[in-house]
Every structure is written in C-alpha cells, then in structure tokens.
C-alpha positions as semicolon CSV with decimal commas, in nm:
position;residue;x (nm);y (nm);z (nm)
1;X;5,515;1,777;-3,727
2;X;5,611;1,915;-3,384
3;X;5,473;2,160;-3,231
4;X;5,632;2,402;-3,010
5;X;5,422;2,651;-2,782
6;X;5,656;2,924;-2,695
7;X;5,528;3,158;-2,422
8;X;5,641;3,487;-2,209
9;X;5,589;3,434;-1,871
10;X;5,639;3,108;-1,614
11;X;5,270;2,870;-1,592
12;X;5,248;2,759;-1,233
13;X;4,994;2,514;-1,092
14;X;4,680;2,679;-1,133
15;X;4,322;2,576;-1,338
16;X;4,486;2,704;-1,657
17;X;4,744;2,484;-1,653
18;X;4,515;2,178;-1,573
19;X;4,327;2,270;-1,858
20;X;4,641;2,361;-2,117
21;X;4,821;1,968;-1,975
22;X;4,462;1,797;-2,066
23;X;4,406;1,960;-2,376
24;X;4,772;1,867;-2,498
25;X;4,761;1,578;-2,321
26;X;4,456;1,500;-2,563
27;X;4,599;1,645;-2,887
28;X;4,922;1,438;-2,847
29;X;4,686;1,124;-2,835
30;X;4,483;1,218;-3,095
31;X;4,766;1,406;-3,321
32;X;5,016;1,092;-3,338
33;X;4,822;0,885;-3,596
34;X;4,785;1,204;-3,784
35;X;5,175;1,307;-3,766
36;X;5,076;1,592;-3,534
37;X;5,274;1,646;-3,256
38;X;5,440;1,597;-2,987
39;X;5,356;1,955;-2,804
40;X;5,665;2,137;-2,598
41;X;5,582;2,447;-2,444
42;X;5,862;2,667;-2,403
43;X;5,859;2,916;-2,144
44;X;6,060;3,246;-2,142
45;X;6,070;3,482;-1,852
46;X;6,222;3,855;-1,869
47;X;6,405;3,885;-1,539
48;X;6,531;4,194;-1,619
49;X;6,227;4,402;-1,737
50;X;6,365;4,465;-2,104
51;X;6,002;4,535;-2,211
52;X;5,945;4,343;-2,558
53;X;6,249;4,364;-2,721
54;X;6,383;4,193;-2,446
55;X;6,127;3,916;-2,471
56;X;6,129;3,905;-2,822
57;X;6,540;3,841;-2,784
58;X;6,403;3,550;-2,573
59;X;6,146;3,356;-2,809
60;X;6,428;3,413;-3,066
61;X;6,671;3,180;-2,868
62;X;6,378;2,984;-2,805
63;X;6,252;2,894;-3,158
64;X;6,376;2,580;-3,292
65;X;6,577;2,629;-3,604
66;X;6,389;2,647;-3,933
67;X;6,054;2,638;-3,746
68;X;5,741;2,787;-3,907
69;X;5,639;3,095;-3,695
70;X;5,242;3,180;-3,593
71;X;5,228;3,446;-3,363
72;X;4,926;3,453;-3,175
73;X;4,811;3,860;-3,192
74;X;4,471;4,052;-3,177
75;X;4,579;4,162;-3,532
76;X;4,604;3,811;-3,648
77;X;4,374;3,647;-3,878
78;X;4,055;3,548;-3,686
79;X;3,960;3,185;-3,817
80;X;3,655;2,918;-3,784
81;X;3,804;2,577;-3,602
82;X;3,755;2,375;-3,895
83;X;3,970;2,662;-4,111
84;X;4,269;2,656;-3,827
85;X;4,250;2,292;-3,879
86;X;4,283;2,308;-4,254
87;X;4,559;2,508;-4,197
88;X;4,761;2,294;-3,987
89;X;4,731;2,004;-4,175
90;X;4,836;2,216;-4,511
91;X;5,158;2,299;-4,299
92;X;5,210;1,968;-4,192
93;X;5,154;1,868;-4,585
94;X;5,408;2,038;-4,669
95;X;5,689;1,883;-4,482
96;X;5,711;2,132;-4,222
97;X;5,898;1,902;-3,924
98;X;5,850;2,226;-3,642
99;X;5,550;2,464;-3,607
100;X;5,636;2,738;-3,336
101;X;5,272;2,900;-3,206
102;X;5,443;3,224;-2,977
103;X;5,254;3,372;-2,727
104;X;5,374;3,725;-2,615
105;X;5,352;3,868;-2,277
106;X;5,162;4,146;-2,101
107;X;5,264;4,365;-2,399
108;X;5,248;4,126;-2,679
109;X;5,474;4,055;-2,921
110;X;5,780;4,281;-3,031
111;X;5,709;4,469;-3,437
112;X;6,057;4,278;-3,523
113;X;5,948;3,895;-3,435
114;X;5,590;3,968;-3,536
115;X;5,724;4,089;-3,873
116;X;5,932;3,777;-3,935
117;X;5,622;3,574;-3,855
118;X;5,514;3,283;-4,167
119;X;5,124;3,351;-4,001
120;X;4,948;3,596;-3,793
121;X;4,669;3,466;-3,541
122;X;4,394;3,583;-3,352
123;X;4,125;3,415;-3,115
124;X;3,902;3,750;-3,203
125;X;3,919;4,129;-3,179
126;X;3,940;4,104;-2,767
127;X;4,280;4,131;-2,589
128;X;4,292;3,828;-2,405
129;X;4,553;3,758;-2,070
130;X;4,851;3,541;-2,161
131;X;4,764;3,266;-1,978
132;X;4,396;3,239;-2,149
133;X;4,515;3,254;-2,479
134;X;4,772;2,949;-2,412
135;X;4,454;2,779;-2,288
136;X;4,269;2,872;-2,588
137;X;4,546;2,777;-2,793
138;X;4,561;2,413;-2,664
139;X;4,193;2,333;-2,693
140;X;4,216;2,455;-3,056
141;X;4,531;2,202;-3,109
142;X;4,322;1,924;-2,991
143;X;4,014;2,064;-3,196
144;X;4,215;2,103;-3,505
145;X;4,328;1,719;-3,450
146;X;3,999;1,595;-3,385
147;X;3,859;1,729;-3,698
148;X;4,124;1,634;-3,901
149;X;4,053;1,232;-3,732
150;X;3,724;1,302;-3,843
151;X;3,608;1,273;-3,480
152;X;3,311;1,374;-3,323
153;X;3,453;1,674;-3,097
154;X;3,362;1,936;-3,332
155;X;3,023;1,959;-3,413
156;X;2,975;2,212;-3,724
C-alpha cells in the first residue's frame, strides 16, 4: 500500500525535515516486507492566498485517484500507537493500493475535503504547527510499521 503525505505549505531544510526524511526513510525500510509503503509527500502551496478553499482545491488535484483519505485534524479520532497501527494494516488488508494522510495549513483543512474524508485523525486535543504534525505523522508511520514487524521500537 502506498502512502501519500499530502501537505499545505513548502518543507525547506530545517530539523523537521531531517527528522520527517529519517523517520520515512525508516518506515520505507521497515514497511516493504510488510507491503507498506513507499512514502511520497506531496506538497501544495497557495500562492494566491485563497484561504482553505483554495488549498483544499489543491490537495484535491493532489490526491491520487481512488486513494483512501485520513485527514489529520484536532477533531480527529485521538488513538494509542499500537491502535493507529491496527488500523493501517486493516486498510492495507483490505486491498487499499493508496492511503492519502492530508495535512492542512495554518487554517486546517477546508469543511468540504474534511467531509469527504474515509478517517478523521488527531495527535490530541492541542493545535499543533503544520510542520510538527508532518513530523509527528512520520514517526507514527515508522511506529505503526515497527509494531506491525513485531519489532522492538514500541515498548507497550
């Protein structure tokens, strides 16, 4: 199952990105044997200042065709590691080829793409920056494949 991060807003070099290029650096090693991956992050960048709509336009046209959608959003479902994991490999159980994990921008995401969404996710009742979540996001990836290896990263 690929996996497709698609974010608002351009990454550049920076300790976030470090971080996000080991952790799916890591989850694309670990996530092959499983079927997992590879990871594509997608970036999307409102030159125009259309607000959300605008962005949400953007992840549309970014989306690969017949994807499952998880939007990442503070009124997502808040899940343990080993229950995000579970999840994953359900989706990838049941043939899903593309698994799109959007990340909004400043704003978040748009009522009409969140609406559409086949899961809603949250990393907690906080409101975290962009760039943090996609960090958070990419550690979970290669947490989610590491307990599904049965590996020792996740200690419960």
């Amino acid at each position: 199952m690929r996996v497709h991060i698609c974010a608002v807003g351009r990454l550049r070099a920076s300790p976030e990105k470090d971080l996000i290029d080991d952790y799916l650096t890591r989850f694309d090693r670990t996530g092959r044997a499983l079927g997992l991956g590879p990871v594509q992050v997608i970036e999307v960048e409102d030159k125009k200042g259309g607000g959300m709509a605008a962005e949400a336009a953007l992840l549309e046209k970014a989306l690969p065709s017949g994807a499952l959608l998880c939007v990442l959003d503070e009124r997502g479902k808040v899940e343990t590691s080993p229950d995000f994991a579970s999840r994953l490999g359900g989706w990838r159980e049941m043939g899903r080829s593309d698994i799109a994990f959007v990340i909004g921008g400043a704003d978040g995401i748009d009522k009409s793409l969140r609406g559409r969404a086949d899961h809603a996710l949250s990393f907690g009742k906080m409101v975290w920056p962009h760039m943090l979540v996609r960090v958070m996001l990419a550690e979970q990836l290669y947490r989610a494949a590491s307990i599904l290896a049965g590996g020792p990263y996740h200690r419960t």
